[in-house]
Structure formats: C-alpha cells, structure tokens
N, C-alpha and C positions, 0 to 999 in steps of 0.2 A: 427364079427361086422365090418368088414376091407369093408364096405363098401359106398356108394354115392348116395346120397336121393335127390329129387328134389319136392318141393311145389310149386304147381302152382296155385295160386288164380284166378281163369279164371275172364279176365273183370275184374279187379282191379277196375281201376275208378267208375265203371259203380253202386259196390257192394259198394263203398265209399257214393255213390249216395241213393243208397237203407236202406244203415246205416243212411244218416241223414233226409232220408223220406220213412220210412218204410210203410206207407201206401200206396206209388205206389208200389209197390211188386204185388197189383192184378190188375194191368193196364199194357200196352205199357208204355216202360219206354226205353229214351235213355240220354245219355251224350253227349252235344254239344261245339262246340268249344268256343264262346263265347253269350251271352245275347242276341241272334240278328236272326230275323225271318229269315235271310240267312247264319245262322250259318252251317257249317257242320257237319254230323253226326259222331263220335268219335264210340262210342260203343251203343250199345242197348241187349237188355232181348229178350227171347225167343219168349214173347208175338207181341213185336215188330214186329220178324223177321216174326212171321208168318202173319203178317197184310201186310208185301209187303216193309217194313224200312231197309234198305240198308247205309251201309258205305260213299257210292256216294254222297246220297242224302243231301238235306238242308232241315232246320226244318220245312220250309216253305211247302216243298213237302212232306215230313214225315208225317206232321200234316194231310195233306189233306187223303191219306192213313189211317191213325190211328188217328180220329177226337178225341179221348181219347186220345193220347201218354203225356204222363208226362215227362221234359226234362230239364234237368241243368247243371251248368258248374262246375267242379271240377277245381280247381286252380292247378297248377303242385307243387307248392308250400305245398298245403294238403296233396299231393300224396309224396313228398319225405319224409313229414313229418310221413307218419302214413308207408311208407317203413322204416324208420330208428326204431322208435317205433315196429315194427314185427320184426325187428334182432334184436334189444334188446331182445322181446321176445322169440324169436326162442333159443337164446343164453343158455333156461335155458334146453336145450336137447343135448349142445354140441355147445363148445367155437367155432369151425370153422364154421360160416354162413358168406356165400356169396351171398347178393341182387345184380339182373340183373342192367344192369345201360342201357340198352336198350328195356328191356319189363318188365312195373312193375306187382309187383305181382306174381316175379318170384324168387325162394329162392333156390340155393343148400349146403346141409348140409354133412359135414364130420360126420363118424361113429364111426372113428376110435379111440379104446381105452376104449369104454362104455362097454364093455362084464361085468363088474363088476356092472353096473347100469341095464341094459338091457342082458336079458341071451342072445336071440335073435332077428334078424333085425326085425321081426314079431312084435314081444312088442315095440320096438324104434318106429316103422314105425306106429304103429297104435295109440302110445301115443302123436306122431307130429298130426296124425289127429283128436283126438279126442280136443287136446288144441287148436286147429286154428278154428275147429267151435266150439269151445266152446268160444272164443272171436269174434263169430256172423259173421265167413267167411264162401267162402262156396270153396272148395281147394280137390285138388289129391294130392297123395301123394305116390310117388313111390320111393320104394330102390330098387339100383342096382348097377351096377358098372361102368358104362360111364356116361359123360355128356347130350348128347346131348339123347343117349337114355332114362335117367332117364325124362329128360325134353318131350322128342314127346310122351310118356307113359303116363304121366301125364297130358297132354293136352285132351287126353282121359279119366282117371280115373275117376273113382266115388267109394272114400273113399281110402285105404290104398292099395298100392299093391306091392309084395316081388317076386323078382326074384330070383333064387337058383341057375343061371349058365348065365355065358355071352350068351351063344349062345340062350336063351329064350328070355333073354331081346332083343338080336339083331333081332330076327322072331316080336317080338311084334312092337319093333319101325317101322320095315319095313312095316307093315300093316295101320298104322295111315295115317290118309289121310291130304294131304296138305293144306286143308280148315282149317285144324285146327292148323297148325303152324302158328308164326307170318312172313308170309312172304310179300315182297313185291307185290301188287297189279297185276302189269302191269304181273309180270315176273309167277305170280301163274296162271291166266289168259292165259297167252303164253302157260304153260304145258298142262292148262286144255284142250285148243285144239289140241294138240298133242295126246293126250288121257293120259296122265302121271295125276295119282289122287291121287295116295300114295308113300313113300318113297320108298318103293319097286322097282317103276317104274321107280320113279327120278334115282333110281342105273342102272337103265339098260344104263343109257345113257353116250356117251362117256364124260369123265371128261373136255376132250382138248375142245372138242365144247360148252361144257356148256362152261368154262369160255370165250373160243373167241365171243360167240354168247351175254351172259347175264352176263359177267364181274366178278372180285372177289370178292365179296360178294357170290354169288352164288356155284361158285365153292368153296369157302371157309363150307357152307353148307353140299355141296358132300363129302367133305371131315372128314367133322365130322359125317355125317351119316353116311357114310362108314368106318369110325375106322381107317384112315391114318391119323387124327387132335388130337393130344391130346393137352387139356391144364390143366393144373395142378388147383388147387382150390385155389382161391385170396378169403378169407376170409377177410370180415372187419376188420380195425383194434379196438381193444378192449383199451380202457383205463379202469384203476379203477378211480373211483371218488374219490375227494380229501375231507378225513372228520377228522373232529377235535369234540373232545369230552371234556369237563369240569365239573366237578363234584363240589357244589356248598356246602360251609362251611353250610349256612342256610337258609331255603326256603326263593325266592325271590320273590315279587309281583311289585317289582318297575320298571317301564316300563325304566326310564335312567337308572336305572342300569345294568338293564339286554342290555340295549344297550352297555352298556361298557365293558361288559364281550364280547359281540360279535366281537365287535371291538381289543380285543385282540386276537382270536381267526382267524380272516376273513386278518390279514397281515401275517402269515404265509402260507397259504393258496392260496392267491395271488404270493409269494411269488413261491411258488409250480407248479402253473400255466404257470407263465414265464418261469421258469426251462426247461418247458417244450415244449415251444410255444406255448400256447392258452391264450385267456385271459375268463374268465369266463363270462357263459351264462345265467346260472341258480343256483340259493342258496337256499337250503333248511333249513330251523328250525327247529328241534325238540326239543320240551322241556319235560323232563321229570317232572309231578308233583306227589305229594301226590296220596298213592292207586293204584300207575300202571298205573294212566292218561297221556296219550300223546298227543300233542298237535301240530300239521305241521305247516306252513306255507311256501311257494315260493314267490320267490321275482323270478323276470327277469326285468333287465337291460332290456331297447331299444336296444340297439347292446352290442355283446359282447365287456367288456372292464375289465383294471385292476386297478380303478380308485377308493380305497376304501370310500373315501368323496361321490362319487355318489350311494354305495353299502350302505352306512351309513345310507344314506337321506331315501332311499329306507324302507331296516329296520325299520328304525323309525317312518314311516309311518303306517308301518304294526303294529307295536307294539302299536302305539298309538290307534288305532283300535279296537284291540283284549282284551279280559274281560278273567283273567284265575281267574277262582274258586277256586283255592288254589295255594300255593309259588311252584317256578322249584327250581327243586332240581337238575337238570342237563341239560346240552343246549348241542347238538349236530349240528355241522354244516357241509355242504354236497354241495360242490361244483363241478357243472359240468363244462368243458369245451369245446372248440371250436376252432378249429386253428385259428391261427389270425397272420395278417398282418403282418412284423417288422414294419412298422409306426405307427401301433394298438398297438405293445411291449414299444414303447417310452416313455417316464415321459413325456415328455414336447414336445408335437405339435404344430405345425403352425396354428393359429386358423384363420379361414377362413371370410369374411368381414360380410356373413353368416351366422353361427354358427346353421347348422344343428344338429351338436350332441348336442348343449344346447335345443334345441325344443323339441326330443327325448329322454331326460332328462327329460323333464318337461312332456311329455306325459307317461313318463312311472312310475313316481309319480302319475300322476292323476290317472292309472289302479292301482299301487299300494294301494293306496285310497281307490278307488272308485268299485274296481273289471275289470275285463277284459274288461268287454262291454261297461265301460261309454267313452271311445275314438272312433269317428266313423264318416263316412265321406260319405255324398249323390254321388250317381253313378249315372249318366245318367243310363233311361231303355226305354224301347218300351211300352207303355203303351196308352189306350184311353183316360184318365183324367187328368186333370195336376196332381194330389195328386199322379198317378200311373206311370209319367213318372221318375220319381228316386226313388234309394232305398238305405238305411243304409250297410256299408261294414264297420268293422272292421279295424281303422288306426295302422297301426304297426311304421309306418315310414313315417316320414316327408322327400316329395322331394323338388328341386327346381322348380318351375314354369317357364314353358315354353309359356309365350304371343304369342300369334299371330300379326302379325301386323294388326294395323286396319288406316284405310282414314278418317274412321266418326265413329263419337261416337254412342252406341249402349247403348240404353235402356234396362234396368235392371225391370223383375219381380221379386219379392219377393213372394214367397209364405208361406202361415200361416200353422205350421201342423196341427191343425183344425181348419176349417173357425170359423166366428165369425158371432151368427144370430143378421139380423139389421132389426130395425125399418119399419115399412111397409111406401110406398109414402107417409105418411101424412104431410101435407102442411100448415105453418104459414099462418098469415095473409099477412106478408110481403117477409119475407124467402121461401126458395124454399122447398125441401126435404133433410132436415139435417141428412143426413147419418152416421156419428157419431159427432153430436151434434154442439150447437154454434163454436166450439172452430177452425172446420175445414170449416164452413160456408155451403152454400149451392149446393146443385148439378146444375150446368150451363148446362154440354152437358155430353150426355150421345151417347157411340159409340158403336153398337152393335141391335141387339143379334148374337152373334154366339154359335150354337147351337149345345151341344152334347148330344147324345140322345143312346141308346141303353141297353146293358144289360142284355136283355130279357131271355137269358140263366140261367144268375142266380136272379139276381136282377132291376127288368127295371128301368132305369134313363131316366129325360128329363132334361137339365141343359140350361139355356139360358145364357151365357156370355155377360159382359157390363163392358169398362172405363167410368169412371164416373168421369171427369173434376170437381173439387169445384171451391168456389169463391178465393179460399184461394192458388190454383195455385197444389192441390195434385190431384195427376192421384191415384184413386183408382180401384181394380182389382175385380170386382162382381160378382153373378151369380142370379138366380133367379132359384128356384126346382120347375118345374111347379107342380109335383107330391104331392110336401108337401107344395106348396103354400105357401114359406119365404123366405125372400132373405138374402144372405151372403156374409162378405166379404173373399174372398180367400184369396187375398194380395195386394201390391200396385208397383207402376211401378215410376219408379228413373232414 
C-alpha cells in the first residue's frame, strides 16, 4: 500500500455547472468567464466540442455554432468551496490529501499505512472511485508511484486504474497525449507543429532548448515527466474541530435557557480558537432529545470572528425559530475554524467611521432568521426586457461603494417586480386619463412608444413603452401589451 493515487475530476468547473443544471447534460453545454454575450469560453462538454466550441472563442461566436449551447459562470469562489469540501471528503480514505492549487479538480492522495483497512491498492483505488461518483462526479483514478505519472494517467482514465511497477506506469504516462494535460496554449500549439503529440515525444527533446526556447515552467514539466523532479506530497493541513458536550440535570424546552447553557459552553471554545489563531467560522448545535431525537442547527457569522456577543445574537435567533417536540437532554456544540488576521485576534479594534462588520452582523442575523436566501442583491445582466436586464445573487458581504463622478444629475428608473395592471384611457368629463387615480392627477404628455417586440422562440411579445408626465409633476414608467390589450405600470422615474 506504500503507494500514490491521483483523482482527476476532468472539467471541474464545467461538472460544477452540470450539478446545478442537470438538465443541460443533453445539450452543448459550456462555462464562461462572466454574464456577457463576449464572455470567453472557459471549458465546454463533449457535445460542444463536437458542434465546432473552442477555448478561443466568445459565447457570442459559440452560440452561433451551437444555437442550443447552454452556458454559465461558476464563481472561483464555488470552486475553492466545493474543492475544500472534496478534501474533507477524500480525507475519509486516508489523512494525507493534497488539492492542486493550479488545476482544480485535481487530488493526490497518500496510501501509505492503509494495508490494515485496504488488503490491496486495487480495493483503495476502486473504493476512491466508486465514493466520488457516487457524490455525482465523474473522475479517473489512478495508483501508482509518481506524481506527475499518476496525474497524465488519470487525465486519460475511465474509472480506477493500478499499476504493479514504475516502469508500466512510466510507458503508460509517456503515451498520453498532450491535449489532454493542462498546458499552456501558445506552447502545446508550438509542439503540435513540431509534430511532438504525446509525452513520449516531448522526452525526445533536448531539455537545454526546451527551457531556452519556452522558459521554466516548461522545462520544469520535462522534468517531472522524465523522473529528475521529485516533490514530496504537501497534504492539507488537518484540524480537529473544536466540541464541547453538556449533559443536562432535566429536559429543557426553554429556549433562554438553553441559550445560557450555550453560552457557557461557546467561551471555551473561542477561547480554544485563539489558542490556535483562527477565529470561528461556523457553529454547530446538536441537541439531544427524548427517544434518540437529534436536532442540528448552524449558525455562520458574516466573517469569521471571536466575538461571542455576536455568536450569542446569532443563536438566539436560531433558537427562537425552532419548535423541539420534547426537552434536550444534552447540547453538543462544534466549532469550526479559519485562520484569521492578528487584527481579527484583538478584543478591542479601531472601528471604522463605517462600520462594515456592523452591516454584516446585521445581515447575517436576518439569514440567521430568515434562511440563507432572504439577503440578496440585483446584478446587472444582458437581457431584451427591462424585468430581464438584472438578476437576484446571493449577499455575503457588504462592500464599500465606489461613486463615479458625475457633471449632471441622472434620472433614476425604478422598476416594480411585477407590473401593476392599470385602468384603460377612460376619460372624466373634466380630467384627463387618471392613471392611478385622483390622488396623482391626470396624464398631461405622454413620450413614447418604444417598442419591444419579439419572443417568437418561445413566447411572442409586443410591448409599447410610454413616460407618462401627470398634472401632479410624477414621471411614470408604462407599457401597453398590444397582445393582451392592457396597460401596466412597470415603474417610475425620480
């Protein structure tokens, strides 16, 4: 078992993409770099590749190619998240796992010492593959005994594969072709004209001209494919989480009380965290009740801090929330950490004129509240409709605002998230078309139509847009559905 495994999630991002829209799975499906019809293309599906969708291209040229291509942006942010979450994972086959920190979706795992779990690398090797698709990836998975071999193997694989001597593994990597490692562009390109297509070939070449001709990285490469690069295996490092357990004289339903227990449990703990340099990110609940019932909850802080007055507020938010069906008989509490700052370590900071961490306090009560989704913040997008040019993102953190300077004051639309349907032309005897009613008077000048019209794809629209001046001095924002023959207001203009 004295040996060195490499998982390769091919297209990481791409299968990130496909996990939270598993219905494009039977279309052209790519990752692009951001929201924008001239985004670049990051990664794409096989489907793709075979419609003509390229690395090179923009989505705008993509699209034209594969008038089906389905395409989104994965945040880097998702990606280090659900890499940190797969080495936890991985970790339950063996403490040593090292994630790439320059191609994600790339895991090497030590072997060493399992012969007592795992008779053979065969069993280890096939039980990493079957647990990674079985949490909906889709991954090679090779043991061997080098780095870089176990990884070019793996780029190739489909499903588990075991080597029984260096010198197979080293024939096998040498056959892999260089389209499928992640190299640079320009410099994979330069080989291909050369005729050099597989590692095999890259070795024929003198070491001293790769590096003079295409730089250290390259020959850094050579070097590892040829078995003169050793680096030893940097495994993440591991913390245990920090828990405290309480076992309770008699079942408790009282939601302060049970705050109070926590609170003597949650200053050791912080206490524990500093110790250590992190301040706490995440807090878990468990309460034991009556019958073997358990009961979770998580709290997250806005940022990690060690500030139990805000950890307090939090809890009690939660708790005030939650209905238990009978008394806890015991509360177990489970704090993760996160390196943190020494300014983040301090009692007592310099509070800014500001006060962004008070905002992010307060926003992470209203998720604690309310659930993860009720904090959320409109994006600009590309869209034909006004209702379709923004979209809801998820607020984690409050920044500062960056103003542009402006010469002249700029008129503000408001838009309603659903229009509001208004009265047809009809006309007093003296008033004009009171659009919403006496109160705002009558309609003077009307500016417009601008017309948007299309759809036909999926749903055809005719929309006629119109400000509508009152007597009363309000700019109202309208449209008229010639389709459905009613007019609405969208919003108004300030």
């Amino acid at each position: 078992m004295d040996r060195l495994a490499c998982a390769d999630l091919a297209e990481f991002p791409l299968q990130l993409l496909l996990k939270r829209h598993p219905e494009w799975s039977a279309y052209p499906a790519a990752v692009i770099a951001e929201d924008k019809p001239q985004a670049e293309i990051l990664w794409m599906n096989e489907k793709a590749r075979r419609a003509g969708v390229r690395p090179d291209l923009r989505f705008a040229a993509a699209s034209s190619l594969a008038p089906d291509l389905r395409a989104g942006v994965v945040p880097l942010s998702e990606i280090r998240k659900e890499m940190a979450a797969l080495t936890e994972h991985l970790r339950r086959f063996t403490p040593d796992v090292e994630a790439s920190h320059e191609e994600p979706g790339v895991f090497w795992l030590s072997g060493r010492g399992l012969s007592l779990l795992y008779p053979s690398p065969e069993e280890w090797a096939a039980a990493l593959y079957r647990d990674i698709e079985a949490a909906g990836f889709r991954a090679g998975v090779v043991a061997g005994f080098t780095r870089f071999g176990t990884y070019a193997v793996a780029k190739t694989a489909n499903g588990a594969v075991v080597f029984q001597d260096p010198s197979e593994e080293r024939a096998a990597a040498r056959a892999v072709e260089l389209d499928c490692l992640n190299l640079d562009r320009d410099f994979r390109d330069t080989l291909l004209k050369l005729g050099i297509k597989n590692v095999g070939a890259l070795l024929s070449l003198p070491a001293g001209g790769l590096r003079e001709r295409f730089g250290p990285k390259a020959y850094r490469l050579y070097r590892a494919a040829s078995g003169d690069l050793w680096e030893p295996l940097r495994p993440c490092p591991f913390q245990e989480p920090i828990e405290q357990k309480l076992l309770l004289d008699d079942p408790e339903t009282d939601a302060t009380r049970l705050l109070f227990f926590i609170k003597r449990l949650l200053h050791p703990m912080l206490a524990a965290l500093a110790g250590r340099g992190e301040a706490l990110s995440e807090l878990r609940l468990c309460f034991l009740m009556d019958r073997k019932i358990r009961r979770e909850e998580r709290i997250r802080p806005a940022a990690p801090t060690l500030d139990p007055a805000q950890l307090l507020d939090l809890a009690r938010l939660r708790l005030e929330s939650a209905e238990f069906s009978s008394g806890v008989k015991e509360i177990e509490l489970t704090a993760r950490g996160s390196p943190a700052a020494p300014e983040e370590l301090r009692l007592f900071a310099q509070k800014p004129r500001r006060d962004l961490d008070a905002a992010n306090r307060a926003l992470a009560r209203l998720r604690a509240e309310f659930g993860e989704g009720a904090v959320a913040r409109a994006k600009l997008a590309d869209g034909h409709l006004p209702e379709a040019r923004f979209v809801w993102e998820p607020l984690e953190q409050v920044t500062l605002p960056k103003p542009r300077e402006k010469t002249t004051a700029t008129l503000i639309r408001r838009i309603l998230a659903k229009p509001i349907s208004l009265p047809s032309q009809l006309r007093t005897r003296e008033d004009g078309w009171l659009l919403l009613g006496p109160r705002y008077g009558a309609v003077e000048r009307l500016s417009g139509p601008y017309i948007f019209s299309g759809g036909w794809w999926n749903r055809e629209i005719r929309l006629e847009y119109y400000f509508a001046e009152t007597r009363r001095g309000d700019f109202l924002w309208i449209y008229y559905d010639r389709l459905r023959r009613r007019w609405f207001l969208q919003g108004w203009v300030e």
